[in-house]
N, CA, C and O atoms as a Tripos MOL2 file, in Angstrom:
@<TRIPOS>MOLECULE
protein
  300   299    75     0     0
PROTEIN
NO_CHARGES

@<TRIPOS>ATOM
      1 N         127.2980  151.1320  140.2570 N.3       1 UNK1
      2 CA        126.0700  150.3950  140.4750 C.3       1 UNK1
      3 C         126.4070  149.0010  140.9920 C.2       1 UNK1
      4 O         127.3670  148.4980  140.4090 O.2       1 UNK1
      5 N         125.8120  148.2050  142.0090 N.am      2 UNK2
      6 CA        125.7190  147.1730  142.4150 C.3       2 UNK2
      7 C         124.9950  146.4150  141.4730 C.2       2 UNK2
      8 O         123.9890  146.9240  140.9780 O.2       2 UNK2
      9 N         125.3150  145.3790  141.1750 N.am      3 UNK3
     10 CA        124.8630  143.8240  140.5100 C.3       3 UNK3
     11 C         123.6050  143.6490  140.5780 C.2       3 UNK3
     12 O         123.0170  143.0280  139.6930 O.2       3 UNK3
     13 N         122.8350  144.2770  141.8680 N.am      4 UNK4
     14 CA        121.6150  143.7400  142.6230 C.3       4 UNK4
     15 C         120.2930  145.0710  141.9150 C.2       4 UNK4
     16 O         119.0890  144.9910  141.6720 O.2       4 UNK4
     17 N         121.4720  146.3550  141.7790 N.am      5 UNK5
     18 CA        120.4740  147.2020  141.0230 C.3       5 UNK5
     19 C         120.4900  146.8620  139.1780 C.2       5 UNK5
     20 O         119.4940  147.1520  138.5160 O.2       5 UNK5
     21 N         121.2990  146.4520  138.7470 N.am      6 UNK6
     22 CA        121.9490  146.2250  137.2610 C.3       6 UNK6
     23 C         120.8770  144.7980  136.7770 C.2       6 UNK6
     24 O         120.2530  144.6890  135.7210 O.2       6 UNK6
     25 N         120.9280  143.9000  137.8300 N.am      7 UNK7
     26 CA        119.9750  142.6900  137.5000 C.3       7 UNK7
     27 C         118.2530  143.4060  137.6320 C.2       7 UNK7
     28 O         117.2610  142.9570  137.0580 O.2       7 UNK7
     29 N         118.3160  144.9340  138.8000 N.am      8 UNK8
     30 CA        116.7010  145.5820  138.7420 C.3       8 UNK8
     31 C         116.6540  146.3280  137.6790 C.2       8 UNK8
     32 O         115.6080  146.4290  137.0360 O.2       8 UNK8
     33 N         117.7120  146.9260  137.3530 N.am      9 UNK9
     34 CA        117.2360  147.0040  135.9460 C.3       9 UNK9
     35 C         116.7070  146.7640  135.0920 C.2       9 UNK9
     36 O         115.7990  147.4810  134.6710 O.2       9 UNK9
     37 N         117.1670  145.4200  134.3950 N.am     10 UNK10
     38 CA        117.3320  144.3540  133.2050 C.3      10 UNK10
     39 C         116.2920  143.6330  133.5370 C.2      10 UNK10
     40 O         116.0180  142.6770  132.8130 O.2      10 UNK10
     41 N         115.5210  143.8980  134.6330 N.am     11 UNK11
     42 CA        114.1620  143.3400  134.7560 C.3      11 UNK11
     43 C         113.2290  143.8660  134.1650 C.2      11 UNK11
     44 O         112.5430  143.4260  133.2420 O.2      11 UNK11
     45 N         113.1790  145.0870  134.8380 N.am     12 UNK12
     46 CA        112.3000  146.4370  134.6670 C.3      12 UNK12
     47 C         112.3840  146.4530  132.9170 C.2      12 UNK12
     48 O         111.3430  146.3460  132.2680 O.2      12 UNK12
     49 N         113.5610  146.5800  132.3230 N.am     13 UNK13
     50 CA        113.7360  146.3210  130.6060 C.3      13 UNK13
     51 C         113.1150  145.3680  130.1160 C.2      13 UNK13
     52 O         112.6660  145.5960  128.9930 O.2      13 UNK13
     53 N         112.8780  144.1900  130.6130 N.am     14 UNK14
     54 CA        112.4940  142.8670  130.2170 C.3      14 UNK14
     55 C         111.1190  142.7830  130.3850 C.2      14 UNK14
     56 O         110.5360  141.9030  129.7530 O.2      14 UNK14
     57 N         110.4000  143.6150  131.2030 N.am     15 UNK15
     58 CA        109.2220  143.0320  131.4940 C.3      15 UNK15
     59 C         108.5940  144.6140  130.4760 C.2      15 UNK15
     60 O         107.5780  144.3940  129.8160 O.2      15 UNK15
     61 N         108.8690  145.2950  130.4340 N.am     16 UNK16
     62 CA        108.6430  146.6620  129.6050 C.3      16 UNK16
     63 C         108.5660  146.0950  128.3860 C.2      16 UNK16
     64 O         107.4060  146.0450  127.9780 O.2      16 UNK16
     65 N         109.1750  145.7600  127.8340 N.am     17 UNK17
     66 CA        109.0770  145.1710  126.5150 C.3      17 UNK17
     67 C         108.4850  144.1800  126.0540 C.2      17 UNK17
     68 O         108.4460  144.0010  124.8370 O.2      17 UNK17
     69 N         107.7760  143.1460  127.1160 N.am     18 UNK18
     70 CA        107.4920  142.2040  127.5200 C.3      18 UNK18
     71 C         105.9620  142.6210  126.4090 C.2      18 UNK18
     72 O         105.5030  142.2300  125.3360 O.2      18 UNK18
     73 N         105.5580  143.8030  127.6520 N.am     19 UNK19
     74 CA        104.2860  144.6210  127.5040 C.3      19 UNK19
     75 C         104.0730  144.9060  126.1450 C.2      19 UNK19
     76 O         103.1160  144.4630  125.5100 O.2      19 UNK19
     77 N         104.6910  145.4240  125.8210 N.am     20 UNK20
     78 CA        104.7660  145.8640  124.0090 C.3      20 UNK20
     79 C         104.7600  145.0320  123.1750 C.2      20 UNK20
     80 O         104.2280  145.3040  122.0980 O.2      20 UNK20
     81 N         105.2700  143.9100  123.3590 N.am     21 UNK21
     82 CA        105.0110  142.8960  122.2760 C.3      21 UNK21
     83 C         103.8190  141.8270  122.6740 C.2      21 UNK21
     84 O         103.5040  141.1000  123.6160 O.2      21 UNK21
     85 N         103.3330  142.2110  121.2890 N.am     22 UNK22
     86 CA        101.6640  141.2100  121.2010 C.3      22 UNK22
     87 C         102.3560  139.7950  120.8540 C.2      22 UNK22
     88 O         103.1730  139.6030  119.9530 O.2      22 UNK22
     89 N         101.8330  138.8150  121.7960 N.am     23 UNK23
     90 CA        102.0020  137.4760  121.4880 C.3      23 UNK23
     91 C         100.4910  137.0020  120.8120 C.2      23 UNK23
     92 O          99.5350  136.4880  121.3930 O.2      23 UNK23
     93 N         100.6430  137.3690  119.3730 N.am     24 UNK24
     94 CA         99.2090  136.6800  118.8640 C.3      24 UNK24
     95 C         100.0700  136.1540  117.6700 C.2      24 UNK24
     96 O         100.8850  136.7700  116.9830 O.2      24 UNK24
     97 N          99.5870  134.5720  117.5920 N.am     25 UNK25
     98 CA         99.7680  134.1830  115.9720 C.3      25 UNK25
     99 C          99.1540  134.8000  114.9050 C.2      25 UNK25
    100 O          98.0130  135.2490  114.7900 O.2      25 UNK25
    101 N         100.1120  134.7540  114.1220 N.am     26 UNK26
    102 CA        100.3630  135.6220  112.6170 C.3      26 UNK26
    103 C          98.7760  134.6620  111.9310 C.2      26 UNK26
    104 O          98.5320  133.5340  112.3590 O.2      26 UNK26
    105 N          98.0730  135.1860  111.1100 N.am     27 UNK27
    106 CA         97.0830  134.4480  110.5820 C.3      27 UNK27
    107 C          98.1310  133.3910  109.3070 C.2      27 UNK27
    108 O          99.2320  133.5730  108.7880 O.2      27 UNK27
    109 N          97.1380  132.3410  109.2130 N.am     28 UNK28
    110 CA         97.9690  131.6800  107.9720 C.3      28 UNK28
    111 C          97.7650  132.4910  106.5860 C.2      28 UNK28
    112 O          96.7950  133.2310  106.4140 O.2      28 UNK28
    113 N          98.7050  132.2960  105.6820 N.am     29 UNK29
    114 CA         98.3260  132.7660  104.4930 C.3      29 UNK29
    115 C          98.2670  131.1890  103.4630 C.2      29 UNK29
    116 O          99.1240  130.3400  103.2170 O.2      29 UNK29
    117 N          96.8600  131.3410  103.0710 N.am     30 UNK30
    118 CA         96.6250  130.0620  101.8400 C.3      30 UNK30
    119 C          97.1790  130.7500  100.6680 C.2      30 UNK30
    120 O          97.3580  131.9500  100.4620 O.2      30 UNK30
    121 N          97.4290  129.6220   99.8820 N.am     31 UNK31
    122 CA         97.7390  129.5670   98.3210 C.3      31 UNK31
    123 C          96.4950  129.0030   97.7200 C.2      31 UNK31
    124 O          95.7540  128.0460   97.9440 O.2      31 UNK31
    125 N          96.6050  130.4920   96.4270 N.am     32 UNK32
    126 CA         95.5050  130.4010   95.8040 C.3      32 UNK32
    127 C          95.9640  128.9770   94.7270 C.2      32 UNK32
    128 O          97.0090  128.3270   94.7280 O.2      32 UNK32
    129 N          94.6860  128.8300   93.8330 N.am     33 UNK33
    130 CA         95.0530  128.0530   93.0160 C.3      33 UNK33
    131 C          96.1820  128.5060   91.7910 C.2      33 UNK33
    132 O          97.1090  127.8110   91.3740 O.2      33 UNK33
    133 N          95.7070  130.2430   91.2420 N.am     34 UNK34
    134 CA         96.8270  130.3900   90.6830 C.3      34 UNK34
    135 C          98.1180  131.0390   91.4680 C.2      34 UNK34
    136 O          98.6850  131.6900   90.5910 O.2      34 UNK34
    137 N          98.5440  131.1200   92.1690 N.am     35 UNK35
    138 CA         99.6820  131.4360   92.8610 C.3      35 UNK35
    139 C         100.2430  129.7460   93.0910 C.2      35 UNK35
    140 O         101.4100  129.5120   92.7750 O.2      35 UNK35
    141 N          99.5860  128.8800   93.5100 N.am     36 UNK36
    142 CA        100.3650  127.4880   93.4360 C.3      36 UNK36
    143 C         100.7890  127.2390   91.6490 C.2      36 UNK36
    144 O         101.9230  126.7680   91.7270 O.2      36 UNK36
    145 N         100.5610  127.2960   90.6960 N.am     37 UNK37
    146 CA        100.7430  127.3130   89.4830 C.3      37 UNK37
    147 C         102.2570  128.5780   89.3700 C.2      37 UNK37
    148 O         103.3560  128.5230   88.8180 O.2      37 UNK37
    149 N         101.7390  129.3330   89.9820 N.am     38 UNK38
    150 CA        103.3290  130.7030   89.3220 C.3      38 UNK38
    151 C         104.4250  130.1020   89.8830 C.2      38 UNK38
    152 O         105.5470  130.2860   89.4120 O.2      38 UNK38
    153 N         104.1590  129.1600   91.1680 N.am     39 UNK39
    154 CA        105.3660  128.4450   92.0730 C.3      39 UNK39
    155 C         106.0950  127.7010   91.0050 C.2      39 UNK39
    156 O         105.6390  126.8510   90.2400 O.2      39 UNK39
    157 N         107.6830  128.3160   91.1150 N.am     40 UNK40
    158 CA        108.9250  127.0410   90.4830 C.3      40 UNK40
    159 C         109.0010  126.0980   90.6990 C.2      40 UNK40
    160 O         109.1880  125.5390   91.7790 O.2      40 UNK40
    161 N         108.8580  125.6750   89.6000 N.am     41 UNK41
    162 CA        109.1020  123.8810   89.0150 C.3      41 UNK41
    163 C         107.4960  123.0510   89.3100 C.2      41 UNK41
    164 O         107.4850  121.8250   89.4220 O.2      41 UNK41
    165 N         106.4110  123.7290   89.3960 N.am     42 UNK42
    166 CA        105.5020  123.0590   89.8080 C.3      42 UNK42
    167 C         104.4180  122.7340   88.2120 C.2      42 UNK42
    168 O         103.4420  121.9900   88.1260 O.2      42 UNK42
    169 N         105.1300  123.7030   86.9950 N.am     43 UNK43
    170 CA        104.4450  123.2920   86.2180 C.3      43 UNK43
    171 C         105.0730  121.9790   85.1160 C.2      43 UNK43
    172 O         104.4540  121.2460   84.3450 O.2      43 UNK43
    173 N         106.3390  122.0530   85.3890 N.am     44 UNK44
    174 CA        107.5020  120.8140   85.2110 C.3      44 UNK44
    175 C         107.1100  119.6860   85.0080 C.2      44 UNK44
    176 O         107.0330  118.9120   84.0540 O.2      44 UNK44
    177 N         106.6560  119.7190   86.9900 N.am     45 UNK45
    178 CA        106.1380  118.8830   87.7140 C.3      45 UNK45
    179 C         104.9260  117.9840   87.2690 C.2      45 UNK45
    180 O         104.7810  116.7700   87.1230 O.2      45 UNK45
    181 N         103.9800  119.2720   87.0890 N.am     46 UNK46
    182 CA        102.9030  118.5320   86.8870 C.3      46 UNK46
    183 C         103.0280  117.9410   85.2700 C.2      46 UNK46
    184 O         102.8880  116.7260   85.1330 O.2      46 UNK46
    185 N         103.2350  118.6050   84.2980 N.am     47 UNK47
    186 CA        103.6580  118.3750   82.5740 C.3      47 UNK47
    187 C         104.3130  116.8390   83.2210 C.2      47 UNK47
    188 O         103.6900  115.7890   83.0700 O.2      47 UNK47
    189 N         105.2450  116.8820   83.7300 N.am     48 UNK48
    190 CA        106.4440  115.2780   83.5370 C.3      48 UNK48
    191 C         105.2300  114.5890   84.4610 C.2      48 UNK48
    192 O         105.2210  113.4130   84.0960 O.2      48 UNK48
    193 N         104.6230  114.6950   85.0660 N.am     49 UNK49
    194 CA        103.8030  113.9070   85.7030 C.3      49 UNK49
    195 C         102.4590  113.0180   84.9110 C.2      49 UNK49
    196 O         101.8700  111.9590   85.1290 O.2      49 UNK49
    197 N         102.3600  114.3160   83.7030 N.am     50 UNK50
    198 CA        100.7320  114.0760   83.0110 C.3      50 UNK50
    199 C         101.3170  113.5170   82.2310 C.2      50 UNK50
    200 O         100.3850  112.7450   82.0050 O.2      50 UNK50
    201 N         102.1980  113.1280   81.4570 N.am     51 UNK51
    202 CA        103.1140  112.5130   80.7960 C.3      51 UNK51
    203 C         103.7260  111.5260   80.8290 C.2      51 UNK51
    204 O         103.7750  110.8950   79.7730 O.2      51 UNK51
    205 N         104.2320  111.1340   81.6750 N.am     52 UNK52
    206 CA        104.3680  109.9930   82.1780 C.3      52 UNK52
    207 C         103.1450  108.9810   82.4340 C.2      52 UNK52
    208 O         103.3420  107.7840   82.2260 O.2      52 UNK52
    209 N         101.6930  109.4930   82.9500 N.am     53 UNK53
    210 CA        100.8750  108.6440   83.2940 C.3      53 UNK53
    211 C         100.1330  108.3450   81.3320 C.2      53 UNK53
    212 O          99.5070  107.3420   80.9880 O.2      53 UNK53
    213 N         100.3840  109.1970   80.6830 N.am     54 UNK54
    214 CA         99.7140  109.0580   79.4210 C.3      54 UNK54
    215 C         100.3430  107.9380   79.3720 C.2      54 UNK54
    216 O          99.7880  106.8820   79.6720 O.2      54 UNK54
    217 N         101.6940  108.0180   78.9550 N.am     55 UNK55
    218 CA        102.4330  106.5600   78.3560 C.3      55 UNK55
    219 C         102.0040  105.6290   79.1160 C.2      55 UNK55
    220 O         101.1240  105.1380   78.4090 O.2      55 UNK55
    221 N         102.0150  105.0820   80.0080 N.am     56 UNK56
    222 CA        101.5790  104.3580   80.8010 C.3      56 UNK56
    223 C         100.1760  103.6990   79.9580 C.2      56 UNK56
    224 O         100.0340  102.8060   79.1230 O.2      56 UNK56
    225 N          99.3850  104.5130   80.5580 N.am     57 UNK57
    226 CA         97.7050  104.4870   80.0230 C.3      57 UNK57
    227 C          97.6550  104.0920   78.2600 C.2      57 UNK57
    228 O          97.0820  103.1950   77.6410 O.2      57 UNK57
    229 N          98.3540  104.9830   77.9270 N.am     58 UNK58
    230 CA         98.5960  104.5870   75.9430 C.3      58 UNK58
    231 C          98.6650  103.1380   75.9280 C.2      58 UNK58
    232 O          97.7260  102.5000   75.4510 O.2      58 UNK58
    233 N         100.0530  102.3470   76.5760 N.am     59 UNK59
    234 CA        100.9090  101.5640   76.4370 C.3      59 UNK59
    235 C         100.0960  100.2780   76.8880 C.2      59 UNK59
    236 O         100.0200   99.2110   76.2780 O.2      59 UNK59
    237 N          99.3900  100.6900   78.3310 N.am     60 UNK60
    238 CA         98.1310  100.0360   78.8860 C.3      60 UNK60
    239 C          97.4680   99.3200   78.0240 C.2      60 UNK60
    240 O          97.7350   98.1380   77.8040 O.2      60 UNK60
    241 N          96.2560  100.1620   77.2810 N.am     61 UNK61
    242 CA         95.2820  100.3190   76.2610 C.3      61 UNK61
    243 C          95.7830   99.6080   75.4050 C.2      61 UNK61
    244 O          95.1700   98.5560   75.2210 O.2      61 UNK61
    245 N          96.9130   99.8100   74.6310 N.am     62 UNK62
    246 CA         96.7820   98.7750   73.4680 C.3      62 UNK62
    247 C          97.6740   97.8830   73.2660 C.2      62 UNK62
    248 O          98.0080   97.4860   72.1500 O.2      62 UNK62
    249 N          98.3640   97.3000   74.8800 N.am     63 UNK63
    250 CA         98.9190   96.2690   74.5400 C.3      63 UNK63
    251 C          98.4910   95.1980   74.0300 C.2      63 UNK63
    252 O          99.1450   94.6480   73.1430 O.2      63 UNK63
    253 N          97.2620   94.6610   74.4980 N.am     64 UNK64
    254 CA         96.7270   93.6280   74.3160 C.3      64 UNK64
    255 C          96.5190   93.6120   72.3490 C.2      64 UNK64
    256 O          96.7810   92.5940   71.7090 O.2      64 UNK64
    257 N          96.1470   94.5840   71.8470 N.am     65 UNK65
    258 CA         95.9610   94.6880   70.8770 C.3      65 UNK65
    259 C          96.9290   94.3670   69.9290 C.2      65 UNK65
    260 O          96.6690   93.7410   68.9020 O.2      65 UNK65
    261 N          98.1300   94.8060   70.2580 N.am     66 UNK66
    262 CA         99.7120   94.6450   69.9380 C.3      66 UNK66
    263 C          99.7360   93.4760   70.3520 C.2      66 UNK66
    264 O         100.0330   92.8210   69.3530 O.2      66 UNK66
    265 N          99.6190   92.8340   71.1410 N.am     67 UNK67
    266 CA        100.0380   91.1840   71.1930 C.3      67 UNK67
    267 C          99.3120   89.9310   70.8500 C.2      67 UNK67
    268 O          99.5860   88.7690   71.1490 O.2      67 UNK67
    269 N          98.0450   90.5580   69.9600 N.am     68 UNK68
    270 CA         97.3120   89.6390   69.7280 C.3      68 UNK68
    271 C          97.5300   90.1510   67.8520 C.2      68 UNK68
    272 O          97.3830   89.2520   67.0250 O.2      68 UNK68
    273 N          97.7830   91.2220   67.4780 N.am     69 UNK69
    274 CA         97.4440   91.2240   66.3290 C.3      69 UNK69
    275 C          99.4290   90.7250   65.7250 C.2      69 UNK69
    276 O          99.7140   90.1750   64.6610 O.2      69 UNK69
    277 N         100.1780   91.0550   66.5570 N.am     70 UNK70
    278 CA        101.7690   90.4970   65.9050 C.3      70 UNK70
    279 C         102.1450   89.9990   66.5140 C.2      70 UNK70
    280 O         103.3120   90.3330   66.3050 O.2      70 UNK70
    281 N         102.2170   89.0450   67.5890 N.am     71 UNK71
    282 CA        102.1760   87.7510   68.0780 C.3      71 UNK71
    283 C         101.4140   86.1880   67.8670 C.2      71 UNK71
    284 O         101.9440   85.0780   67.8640 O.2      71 UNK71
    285 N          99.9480   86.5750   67.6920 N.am     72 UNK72
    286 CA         99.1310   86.4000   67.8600 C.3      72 UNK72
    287 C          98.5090   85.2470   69.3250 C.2      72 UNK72
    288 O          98.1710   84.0890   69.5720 O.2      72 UNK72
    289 N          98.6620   86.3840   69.8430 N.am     73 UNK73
    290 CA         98.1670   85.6640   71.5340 C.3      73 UNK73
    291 C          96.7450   86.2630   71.8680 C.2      73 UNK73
    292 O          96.3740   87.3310   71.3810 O.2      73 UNK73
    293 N          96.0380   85.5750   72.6530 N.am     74 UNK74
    294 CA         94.7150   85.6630   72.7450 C.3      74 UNK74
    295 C          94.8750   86.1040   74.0860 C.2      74 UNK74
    296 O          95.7210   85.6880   74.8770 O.2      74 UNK74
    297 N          93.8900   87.0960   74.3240 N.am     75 UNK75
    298 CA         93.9820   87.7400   75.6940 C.3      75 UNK75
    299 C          92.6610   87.0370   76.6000 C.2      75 UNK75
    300 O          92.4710   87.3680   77.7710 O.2      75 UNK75
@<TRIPOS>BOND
     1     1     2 1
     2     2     3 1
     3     3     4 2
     4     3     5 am
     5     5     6 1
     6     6     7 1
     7     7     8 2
     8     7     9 am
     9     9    10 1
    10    10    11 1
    11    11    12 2
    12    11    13 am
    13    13    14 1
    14    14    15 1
    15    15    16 2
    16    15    17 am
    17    17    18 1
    18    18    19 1
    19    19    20 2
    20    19    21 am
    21    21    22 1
    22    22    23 1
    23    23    24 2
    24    23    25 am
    25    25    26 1
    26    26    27 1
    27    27    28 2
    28    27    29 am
    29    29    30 1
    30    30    31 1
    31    31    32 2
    32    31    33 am
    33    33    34 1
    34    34    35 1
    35    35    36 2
    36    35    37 am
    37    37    38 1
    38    38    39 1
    39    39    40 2
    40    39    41 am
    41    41    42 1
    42    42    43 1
    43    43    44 2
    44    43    45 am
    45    45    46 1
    46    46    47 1
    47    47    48 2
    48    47    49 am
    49    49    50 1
    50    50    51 1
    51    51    52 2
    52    51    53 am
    53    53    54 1
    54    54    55 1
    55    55    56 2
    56    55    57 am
    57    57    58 1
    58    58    59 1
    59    59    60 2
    60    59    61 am
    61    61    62 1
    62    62    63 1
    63    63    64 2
    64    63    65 am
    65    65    66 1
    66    66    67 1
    67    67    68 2
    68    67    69 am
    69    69    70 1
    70    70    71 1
    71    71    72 2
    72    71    73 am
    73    73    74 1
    74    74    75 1
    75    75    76 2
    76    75    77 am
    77    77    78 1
    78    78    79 1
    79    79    80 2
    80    79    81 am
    81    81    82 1
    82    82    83 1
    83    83    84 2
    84    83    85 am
    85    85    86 1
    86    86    87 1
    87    87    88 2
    88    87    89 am
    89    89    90 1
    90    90    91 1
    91    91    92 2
    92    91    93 am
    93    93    94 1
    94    94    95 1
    95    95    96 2
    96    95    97 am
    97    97    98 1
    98    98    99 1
    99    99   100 2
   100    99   101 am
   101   101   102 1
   102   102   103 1
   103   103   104 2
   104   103   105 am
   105   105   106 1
   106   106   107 1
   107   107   108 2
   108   107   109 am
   109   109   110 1
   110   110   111 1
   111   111   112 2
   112   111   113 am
   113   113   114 1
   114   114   115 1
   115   115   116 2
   116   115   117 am
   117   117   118 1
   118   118   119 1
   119   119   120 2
   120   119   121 am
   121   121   122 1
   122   122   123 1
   123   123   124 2
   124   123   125 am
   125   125   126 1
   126   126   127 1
   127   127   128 2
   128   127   129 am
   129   129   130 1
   130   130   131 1
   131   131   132 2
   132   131   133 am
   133   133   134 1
   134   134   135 1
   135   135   136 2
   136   135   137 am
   137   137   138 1
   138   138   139 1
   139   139   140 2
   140   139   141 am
   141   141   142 1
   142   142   143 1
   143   143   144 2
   144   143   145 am
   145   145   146 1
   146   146   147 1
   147   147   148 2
   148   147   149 am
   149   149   150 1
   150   150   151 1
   151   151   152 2
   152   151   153 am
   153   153   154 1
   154   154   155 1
   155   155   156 2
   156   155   157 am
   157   157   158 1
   158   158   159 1
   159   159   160 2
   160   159   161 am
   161   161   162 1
   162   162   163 1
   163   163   164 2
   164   163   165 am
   165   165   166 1
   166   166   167 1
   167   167   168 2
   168   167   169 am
   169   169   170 1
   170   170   171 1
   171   171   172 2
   172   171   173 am
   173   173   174 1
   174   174   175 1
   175   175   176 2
   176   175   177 am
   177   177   178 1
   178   178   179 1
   179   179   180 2
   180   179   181 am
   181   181   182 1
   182   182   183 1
   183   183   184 2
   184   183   185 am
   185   185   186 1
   186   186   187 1
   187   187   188 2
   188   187   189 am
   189   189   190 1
   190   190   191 1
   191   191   192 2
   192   191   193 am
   193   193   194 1
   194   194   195 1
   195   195   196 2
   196   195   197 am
   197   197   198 1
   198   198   199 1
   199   199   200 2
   200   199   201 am
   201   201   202 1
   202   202   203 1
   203   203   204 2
   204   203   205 am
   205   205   206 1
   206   206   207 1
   207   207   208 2
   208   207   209 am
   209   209   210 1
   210   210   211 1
   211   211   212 2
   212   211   213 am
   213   213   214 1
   214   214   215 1
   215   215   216 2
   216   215   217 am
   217   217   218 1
   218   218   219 1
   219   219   220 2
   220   219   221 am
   221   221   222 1
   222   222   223 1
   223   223   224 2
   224   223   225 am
   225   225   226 1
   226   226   227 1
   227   227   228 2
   228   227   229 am
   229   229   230 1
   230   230   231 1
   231   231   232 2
   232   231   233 am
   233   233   234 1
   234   234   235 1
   235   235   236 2
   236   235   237 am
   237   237   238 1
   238   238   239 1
   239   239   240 2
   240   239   241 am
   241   241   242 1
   242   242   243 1
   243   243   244 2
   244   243   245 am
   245   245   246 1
   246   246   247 1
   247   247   248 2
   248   247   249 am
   249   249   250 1
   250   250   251 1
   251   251   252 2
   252   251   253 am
   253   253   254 1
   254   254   255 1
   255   255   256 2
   256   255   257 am
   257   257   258 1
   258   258   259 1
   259   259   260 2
   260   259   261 am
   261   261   262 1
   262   262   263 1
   263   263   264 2
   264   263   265 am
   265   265   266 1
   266   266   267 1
   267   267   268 2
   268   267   269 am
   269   269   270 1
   270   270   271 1
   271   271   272 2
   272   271   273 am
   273   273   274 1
   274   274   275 1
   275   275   276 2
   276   275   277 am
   277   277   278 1
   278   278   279 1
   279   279   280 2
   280   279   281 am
   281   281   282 1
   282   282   283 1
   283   283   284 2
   284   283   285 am
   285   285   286 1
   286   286   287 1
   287   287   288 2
   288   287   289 am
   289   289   290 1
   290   290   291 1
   291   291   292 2
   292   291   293 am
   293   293   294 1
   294   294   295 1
   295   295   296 2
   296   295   297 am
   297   297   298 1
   298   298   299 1
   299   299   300 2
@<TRIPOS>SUBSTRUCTURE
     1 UNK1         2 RESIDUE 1 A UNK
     2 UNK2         6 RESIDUE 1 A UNK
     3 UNK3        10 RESIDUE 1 A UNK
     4 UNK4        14 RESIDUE 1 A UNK
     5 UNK5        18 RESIDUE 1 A UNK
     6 UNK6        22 RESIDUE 1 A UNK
     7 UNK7        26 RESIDUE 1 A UNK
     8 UNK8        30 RESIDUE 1 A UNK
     9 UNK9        34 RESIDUE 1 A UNK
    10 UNK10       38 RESIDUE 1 A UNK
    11 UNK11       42 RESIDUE 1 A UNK
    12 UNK12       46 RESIDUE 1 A UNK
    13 UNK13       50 RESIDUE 1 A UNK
    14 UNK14       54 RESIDUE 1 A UNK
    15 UNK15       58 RESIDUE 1 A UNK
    16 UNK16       62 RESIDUE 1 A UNK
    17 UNK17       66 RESIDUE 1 A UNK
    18 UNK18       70 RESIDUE 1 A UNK
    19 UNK19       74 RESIDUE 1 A UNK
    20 UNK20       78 RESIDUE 1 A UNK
    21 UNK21       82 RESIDUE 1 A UNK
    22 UNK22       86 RESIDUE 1 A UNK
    23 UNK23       90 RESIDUE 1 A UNK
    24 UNK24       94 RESIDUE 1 A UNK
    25 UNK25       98 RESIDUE 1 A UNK
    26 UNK26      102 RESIDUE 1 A UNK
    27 UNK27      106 RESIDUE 1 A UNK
    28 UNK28      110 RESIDUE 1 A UNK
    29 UNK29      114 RESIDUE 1 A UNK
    30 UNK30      118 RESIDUE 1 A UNK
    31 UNK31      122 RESIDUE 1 A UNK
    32 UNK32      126 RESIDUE 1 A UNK
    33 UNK33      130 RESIDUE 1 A UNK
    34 UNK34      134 RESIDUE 1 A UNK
    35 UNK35      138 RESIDUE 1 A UNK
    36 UNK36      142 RESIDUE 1 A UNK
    37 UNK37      146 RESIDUE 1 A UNK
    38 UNK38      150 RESIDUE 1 A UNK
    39 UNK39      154 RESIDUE 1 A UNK
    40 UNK40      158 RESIDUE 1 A UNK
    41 UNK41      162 RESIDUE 1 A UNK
    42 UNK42      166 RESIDUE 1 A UNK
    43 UNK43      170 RESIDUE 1 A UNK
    44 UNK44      174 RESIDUE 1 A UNK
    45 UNK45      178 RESIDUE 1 A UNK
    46 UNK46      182 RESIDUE 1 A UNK
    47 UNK47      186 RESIDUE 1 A UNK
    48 UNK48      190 RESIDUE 1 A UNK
    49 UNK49      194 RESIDUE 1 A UNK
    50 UNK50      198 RESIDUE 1 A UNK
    51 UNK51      202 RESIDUE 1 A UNK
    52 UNK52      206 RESIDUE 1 A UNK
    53 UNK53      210 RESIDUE 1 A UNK
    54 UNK54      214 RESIDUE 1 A UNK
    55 UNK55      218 RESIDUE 1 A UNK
    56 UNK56      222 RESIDUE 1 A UNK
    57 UNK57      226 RESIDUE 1 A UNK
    58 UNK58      230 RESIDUE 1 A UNK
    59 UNK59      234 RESIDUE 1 A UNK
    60 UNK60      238 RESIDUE 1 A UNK
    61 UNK61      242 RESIDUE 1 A UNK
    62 UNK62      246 RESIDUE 1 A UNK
    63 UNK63      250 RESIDUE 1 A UNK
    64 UNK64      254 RESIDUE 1 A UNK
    65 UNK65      258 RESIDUE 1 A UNK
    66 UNK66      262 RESIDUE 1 A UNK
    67 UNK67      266 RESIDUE 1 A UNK
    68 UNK68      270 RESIDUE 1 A UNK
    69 UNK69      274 RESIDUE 1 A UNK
    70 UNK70      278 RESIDUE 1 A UNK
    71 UNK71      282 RESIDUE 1 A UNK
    72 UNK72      286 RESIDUE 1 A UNK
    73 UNK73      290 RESIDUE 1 A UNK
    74 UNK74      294 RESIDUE 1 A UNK
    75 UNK75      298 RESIDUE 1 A UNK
C-alpha cells in the first residue's frame, strides 16, 4: 500500500467513528442534602466547626460578666 492510500484509510476510520460518537454533555449530577452529609470528613468538619464557633460565642457572652464580677471593671 502507498502512504497516500494508508493516510485514505485512517481518514475514512476517523471520520466513521467520528459519526458514532455523540458529542453531547453528560447532564450534571447534584448532591443531595443527605449524600453531602455521607461525604468523608464533612461531618468532622462541620462538628469542629459548630464547636469552635460555640466557644467563641460562650466566651463572647460572658466575658464581660467575668470581668466585672472578679476584676471588677465596668463595661
Amino acid at each position: 500500500m502507498t502512504p497516500e492510500e494508508l493516510l485514505a484509510e485512517a481518514d475514512v476510520a476517523v471520520h466513521e467513528e467520528s459519526e458514532n460518537v455523540e458529542h453531547l454533555p453528560e447532564p450534571e449530577k447534584k448532591i443531595t442534602f443527605i449524600n453531602a452529609w455521607c461525604m468523608p470528613n464533612v461531618f468532622l468538619y462541620a462538628s469542629a466547626f459548630f464547636f469552635s464557633k460555640f466557644a467563641v460565642y460562650a466566651i463572647m457572652y460572658n466575658l464581660p460578666e467575668f470581668l466585672r464580677d472578679e476584676y471588677g471593671f465596668d463595661s
